[in-house]
C-alpha positions as CSV (number, residue, x, y, z in Angstrom):
1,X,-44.0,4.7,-20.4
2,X,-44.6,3.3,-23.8
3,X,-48.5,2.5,-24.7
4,X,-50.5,1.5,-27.5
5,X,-52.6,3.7,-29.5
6,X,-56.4,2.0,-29.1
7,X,-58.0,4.9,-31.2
8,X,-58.2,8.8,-32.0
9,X,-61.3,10.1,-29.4
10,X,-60.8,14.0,-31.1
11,X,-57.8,15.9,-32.1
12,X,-57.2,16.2,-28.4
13,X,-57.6,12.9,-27.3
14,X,-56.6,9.8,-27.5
15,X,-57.6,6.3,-25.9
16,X,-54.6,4.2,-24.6
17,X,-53.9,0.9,-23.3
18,X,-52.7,1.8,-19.9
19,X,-51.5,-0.7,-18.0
20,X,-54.2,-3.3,-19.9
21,X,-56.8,-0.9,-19.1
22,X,-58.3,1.5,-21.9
23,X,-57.6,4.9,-21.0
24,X,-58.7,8.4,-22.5
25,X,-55.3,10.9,-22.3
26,X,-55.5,14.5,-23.5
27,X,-52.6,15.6,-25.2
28,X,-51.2,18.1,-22.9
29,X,-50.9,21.8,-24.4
30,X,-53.4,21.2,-27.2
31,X,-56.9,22.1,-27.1
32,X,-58.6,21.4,-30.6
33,X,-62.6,21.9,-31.7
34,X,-64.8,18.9,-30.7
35,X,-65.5,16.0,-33.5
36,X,-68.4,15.1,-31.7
37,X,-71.4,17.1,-29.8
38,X,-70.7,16.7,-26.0
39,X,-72.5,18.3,-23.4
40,X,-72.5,22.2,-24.2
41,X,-70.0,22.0,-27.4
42,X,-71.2,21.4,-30.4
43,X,-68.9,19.7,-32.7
44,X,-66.9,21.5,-36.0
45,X,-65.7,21.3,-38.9
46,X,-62.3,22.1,-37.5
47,X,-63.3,19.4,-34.8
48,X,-63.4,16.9,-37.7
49,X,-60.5,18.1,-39.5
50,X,-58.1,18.2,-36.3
51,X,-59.4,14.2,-35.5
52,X,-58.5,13.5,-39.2
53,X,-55.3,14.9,-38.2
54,X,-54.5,13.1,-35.2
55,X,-55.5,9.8,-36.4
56,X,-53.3,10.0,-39.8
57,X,-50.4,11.2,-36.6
58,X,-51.2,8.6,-33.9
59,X,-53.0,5.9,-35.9
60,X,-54.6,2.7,-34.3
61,X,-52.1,0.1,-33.1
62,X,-49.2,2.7,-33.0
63,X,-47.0,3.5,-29.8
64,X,-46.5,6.3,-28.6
65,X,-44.8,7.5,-25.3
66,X,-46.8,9.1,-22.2
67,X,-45.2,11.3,-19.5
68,X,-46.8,12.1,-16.5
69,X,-46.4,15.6,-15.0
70,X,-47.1,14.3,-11.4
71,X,-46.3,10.8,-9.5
72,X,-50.1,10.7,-8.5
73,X,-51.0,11.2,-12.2
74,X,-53.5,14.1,-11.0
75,X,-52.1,17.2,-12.9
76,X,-54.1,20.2,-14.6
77,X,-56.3,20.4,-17.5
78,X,-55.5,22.3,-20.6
79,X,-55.9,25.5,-20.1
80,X,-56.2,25.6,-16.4
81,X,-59.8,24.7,-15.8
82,X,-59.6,22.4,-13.0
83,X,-58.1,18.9,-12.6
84,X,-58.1,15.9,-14.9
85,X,-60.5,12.6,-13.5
86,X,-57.9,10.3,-12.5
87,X,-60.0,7.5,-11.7
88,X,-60.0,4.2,-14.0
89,X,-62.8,3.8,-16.5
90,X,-63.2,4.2,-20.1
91,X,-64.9,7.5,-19.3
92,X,-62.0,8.9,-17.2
93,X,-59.5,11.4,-19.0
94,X,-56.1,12.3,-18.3
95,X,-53.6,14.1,-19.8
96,X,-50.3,13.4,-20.9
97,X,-47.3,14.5,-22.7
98,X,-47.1,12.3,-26.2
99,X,-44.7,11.1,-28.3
100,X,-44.3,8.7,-30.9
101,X,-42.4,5.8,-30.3
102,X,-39.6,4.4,-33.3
């Protein structure tokens, strides 16, 4: 499934268009430093850097390719600590295998 790039969340994450509906994806397999504080993680400078990163990689308006692990779209969270929120709000966060389209 082709999508388009809607912005760079961390170096992590990344907020689709998924079927006309903004969606967070984590990038399967990568787990980078926060660029932001969230509950219990302070953000880094490594946070920062690996954001800077990603957007220069995936930047706004880009496509980029999602795969699925799962038909149901419910699949594991990096580094096996539970499972991904699969329900649709701009809150939700899924995971995905990426690639960049052209």
């Amino acid at each position: 499934m082709t999508v388009e790039v809607l912005a760079v969340v961390d170096g992590d994450t990344v907020k689709v268009d998924l079927e006309d509906e903004p969606e967070n994806l984590r990038i399967l397999a990568l787990d980078t430093e926060e660029s932001r504080p969230v509950p219990g993680k302070p953000y880094t400078p490594w946070g920062v850097a690996a954001k800077e990163e990603a957007t220069s990689f995936l930047p706004e308006g880009s496509t980029i390719t999602i795969e699925f692990r799962a038909t149901d779209r419910s699949i594991p969270a990096c580094g096996g600590t539970g499972t991904t929120t699969t329900g649709r709000s701009s809150t939700s966060t899924r995971t995905a295998k990426t690639s960049r389209s052209g």
